[in-house]
N, C-alpha and C positions, 0 to 999 in steps of 0.2 A: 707958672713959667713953662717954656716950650721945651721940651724931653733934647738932649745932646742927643747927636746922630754920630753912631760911633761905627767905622769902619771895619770890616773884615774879611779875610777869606772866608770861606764857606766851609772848609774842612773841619773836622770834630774837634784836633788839637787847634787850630786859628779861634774857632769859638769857644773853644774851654779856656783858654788865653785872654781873649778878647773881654768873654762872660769876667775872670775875675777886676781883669780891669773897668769892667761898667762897674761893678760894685766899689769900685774903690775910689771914682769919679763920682760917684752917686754919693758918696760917703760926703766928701769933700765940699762938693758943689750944694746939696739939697735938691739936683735933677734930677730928675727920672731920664736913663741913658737908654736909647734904644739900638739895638746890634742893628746894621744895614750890611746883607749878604751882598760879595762885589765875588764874580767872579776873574782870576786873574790870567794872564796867559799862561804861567808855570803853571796852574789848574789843568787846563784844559788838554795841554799839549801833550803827548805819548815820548815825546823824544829826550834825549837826556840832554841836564843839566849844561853839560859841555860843549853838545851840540846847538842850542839853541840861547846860548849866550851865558846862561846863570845868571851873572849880576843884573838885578832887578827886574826877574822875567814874575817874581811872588808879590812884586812893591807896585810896580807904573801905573796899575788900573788905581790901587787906591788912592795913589799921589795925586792922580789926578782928577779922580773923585774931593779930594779936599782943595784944590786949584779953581774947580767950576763952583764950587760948594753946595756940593750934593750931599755932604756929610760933613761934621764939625771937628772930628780929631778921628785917627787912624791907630790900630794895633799892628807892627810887626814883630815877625821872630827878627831881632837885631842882624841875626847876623847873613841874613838875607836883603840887608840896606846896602845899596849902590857906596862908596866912601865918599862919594860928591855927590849931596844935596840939590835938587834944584832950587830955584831960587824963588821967595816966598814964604816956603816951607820952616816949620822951626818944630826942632828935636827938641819937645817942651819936658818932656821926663823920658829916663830911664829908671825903674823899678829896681828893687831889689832881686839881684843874679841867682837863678836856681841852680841848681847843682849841673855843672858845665862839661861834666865827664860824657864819656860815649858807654854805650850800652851794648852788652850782648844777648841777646836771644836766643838761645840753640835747644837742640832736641834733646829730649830724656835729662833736660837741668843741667848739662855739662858745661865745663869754662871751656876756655881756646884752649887753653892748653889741653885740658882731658879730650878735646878731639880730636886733635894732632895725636892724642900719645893712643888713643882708640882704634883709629881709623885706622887699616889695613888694605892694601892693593887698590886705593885710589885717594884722590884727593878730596878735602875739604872743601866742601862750596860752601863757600858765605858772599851774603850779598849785600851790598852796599852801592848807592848810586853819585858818593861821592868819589872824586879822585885824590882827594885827602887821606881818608880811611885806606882807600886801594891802596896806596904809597906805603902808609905804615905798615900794614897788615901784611903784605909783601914782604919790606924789610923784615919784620921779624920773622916771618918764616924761613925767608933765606937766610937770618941769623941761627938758626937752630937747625938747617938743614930739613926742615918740616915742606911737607907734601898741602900745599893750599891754593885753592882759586877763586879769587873774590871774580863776583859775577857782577854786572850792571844791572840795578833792577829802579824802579821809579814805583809811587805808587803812596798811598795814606799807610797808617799803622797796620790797618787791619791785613791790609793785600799784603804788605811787606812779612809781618810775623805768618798770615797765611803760607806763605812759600815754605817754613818751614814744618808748619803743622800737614801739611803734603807733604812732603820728604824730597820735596825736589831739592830746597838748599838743607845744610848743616847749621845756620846759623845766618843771622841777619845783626848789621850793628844799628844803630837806633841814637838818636840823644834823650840822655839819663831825664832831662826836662823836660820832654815833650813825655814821656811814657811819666810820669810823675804826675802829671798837671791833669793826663787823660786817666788818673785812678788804676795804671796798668804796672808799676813800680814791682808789682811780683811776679811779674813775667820775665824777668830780666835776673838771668843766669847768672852775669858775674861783670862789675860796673869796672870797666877797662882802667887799667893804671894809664896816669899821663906820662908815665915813662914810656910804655907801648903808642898809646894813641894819645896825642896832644888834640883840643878840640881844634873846630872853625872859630876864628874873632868872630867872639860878641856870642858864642853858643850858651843858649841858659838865659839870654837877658832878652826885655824887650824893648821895643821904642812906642812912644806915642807923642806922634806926631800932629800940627794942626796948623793955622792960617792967622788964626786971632792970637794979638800979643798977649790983649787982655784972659783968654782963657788958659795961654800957653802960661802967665804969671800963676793961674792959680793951680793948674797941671802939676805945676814944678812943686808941687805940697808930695808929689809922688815919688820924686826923686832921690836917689842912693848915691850919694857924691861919691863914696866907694867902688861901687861898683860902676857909674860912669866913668872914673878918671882909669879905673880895671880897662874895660871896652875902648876909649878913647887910645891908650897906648896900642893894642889889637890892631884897630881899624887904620893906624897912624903906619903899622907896620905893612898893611896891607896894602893900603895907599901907595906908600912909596918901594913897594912891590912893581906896583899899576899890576894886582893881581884881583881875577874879581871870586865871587864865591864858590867858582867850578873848577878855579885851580889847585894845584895840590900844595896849600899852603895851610900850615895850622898854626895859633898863638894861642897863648894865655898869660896874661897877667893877674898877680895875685899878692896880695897885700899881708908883709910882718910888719906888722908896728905902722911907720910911719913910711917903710920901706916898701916901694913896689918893684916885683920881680917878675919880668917877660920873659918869657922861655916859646923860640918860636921854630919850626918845622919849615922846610921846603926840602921836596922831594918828586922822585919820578913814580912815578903812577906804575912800574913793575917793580919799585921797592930795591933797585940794584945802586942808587944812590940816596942817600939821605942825606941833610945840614941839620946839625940840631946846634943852636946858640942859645947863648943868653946875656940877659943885663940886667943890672939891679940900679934903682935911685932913690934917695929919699926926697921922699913930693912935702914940699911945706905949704901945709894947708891955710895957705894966705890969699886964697882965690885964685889961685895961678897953677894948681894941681892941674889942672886937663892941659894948660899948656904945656906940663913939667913930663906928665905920661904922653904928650903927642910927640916932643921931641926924645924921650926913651924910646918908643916905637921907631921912628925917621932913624935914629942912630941904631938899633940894630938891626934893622934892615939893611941899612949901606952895608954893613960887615956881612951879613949872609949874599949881597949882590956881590961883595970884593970876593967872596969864595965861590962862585960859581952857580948864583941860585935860578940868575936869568936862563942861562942853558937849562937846567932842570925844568925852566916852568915850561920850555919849548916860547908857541908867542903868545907873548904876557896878553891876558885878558882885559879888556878897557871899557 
């Protein structure tokens, strides 16, 4: 049989990513899965996130590598998906969610805290090139009266944890899953409470993506109904946001029992406001859970908009 053409960025984390999921396609199917390197324009470009759109500047070359069919199914980090689809396309599996906390790096093994309580006659640089992270990280420091300045920085693992191994920053935030999957898990200082830092929807999971029903049917042997209908409430929040992955918007849902519980962030990127909500539902798992966590998402969203979340995000991302 002829080898699946599996999409990817070309970055070390998109192929550590990408690699377990060939294996897991391989597993399933009896193909032999070949990685196809696509470069993307978030690749290539030097500017940040915010500035040159975020939502789906990591996805369009792939998407549309599986549109021409240049390749047979595509790997993303989830939570760098557009929340509208183009059309064709079908979300054939989400995998099981790895650990969806944010991550600290800092110098000499210290937490946030010990570098706040450290640090003398200047401030804390940490860098981060999201405006989600800037928000929280803000807030708390203006909650404790703490001396900090998240920096804007872009760049793969290595450039990013580089900045502090030069001593230019203090510390860099990271997701807990991508340093986990690159074998890098003891590098990381001290694995951020979501009370501090709530992640991005869909942080930790992935999607794989493809064109063919029939291959997308047997994809779906990959899928984590848990952790999709997790992701789905996210993305639902985020959606009816009209916020895309550059603004400073965080969720998470997370499953007791039968009960799913969103807890989602929006805030100003200097941390001098924050909304922190939440909602809880029980999803009956009668096939209608992703529609049960998309309207959990929709309904707490309206409540953080009724409080004033549109002026925080400044103009909504589209």
């Amino acid at each position: 049989m002829t080898p699946l053409r599996l999409g990817t960025r070309r970055s070390a984390l998109a192929m550590a990513q990408s690699g377990m999921v060939a294996e897991a396609v391989a597993g399933i199917t009896g193909r032999r899965v070949e990685l196809v390197e696509i470069t993307t324009y978030g690749d290539v470009s030097r500017e940040s996130l915010a500035r040159i759109g975020g939502t789906g500047v990591f996805v369009s070359a792939l998407r549309d590598a599986l549109l021409e069919g240049r390749i047979d199914l595509a790997v993303h980090s989830l939570k760098d998906l557009p929340t509208a689809a183009p059309a064709g396309l079908l979300l054939a599996a989400v995998p099981e969610r790895e650990d969806a906390r944010d991550a600290l790096v800092a110098r000499d093994g210290l937490t946030l805290a010990e570098l706040v309580g450290k640090s003398t006659g200047r401030a804390v640089r940490v860098g981060t090139g999201s405006p989600r992270r800037m928000a929280q990280l803000n807030a708390w420091a203006r909650a404790r009266g703490a001396e900090l300045e998240t920096v804007a920085i872009r760049g793969n693992v290595d450039t990013r944890i580089g900045f502090v191994a030069s001593g230019e920053l203090d510390a860099v935030v990271l997701a807990t899953a991508g340093l986990n999957r690159l074998g890098r898990a003891a590098e990381i200082t001290e694995h951020l409470d979501t009370e501090l830092m709530l992640p991005a929807p869909g942080q930790g999971a992935l999607a794989v993506e493809c064109v063919d029903p029939t291959l997308a049917a047997v994809l779906a042997r990959l899928d984590h109904r848990p952790t999709r209908a997790a992701v789905v409430a996210e993305r639902a929040l985020l959606a009816t946001l009209e916020a895309g992955c550059s603004a400073p918007v965080a969720a998470l849902a997370t499953w007791a029992g039968t009960e799913l519980r969103l807890d989602g962030v929006v805030g100003s990127t200097d941390g001098t406001e924050l909304i922190k909500m939440s909602a809880n539902g029980p999803l009956v798992p009668d096939g209608t859970a992703e529609e049960q966590a998309a309207a959990l998402g929709r309904a707490l969203a309206a409540r953080l908009l009724d409080t004033g979340a549109a002026d925080l995000m400044g103009e909504r991302a589209r």
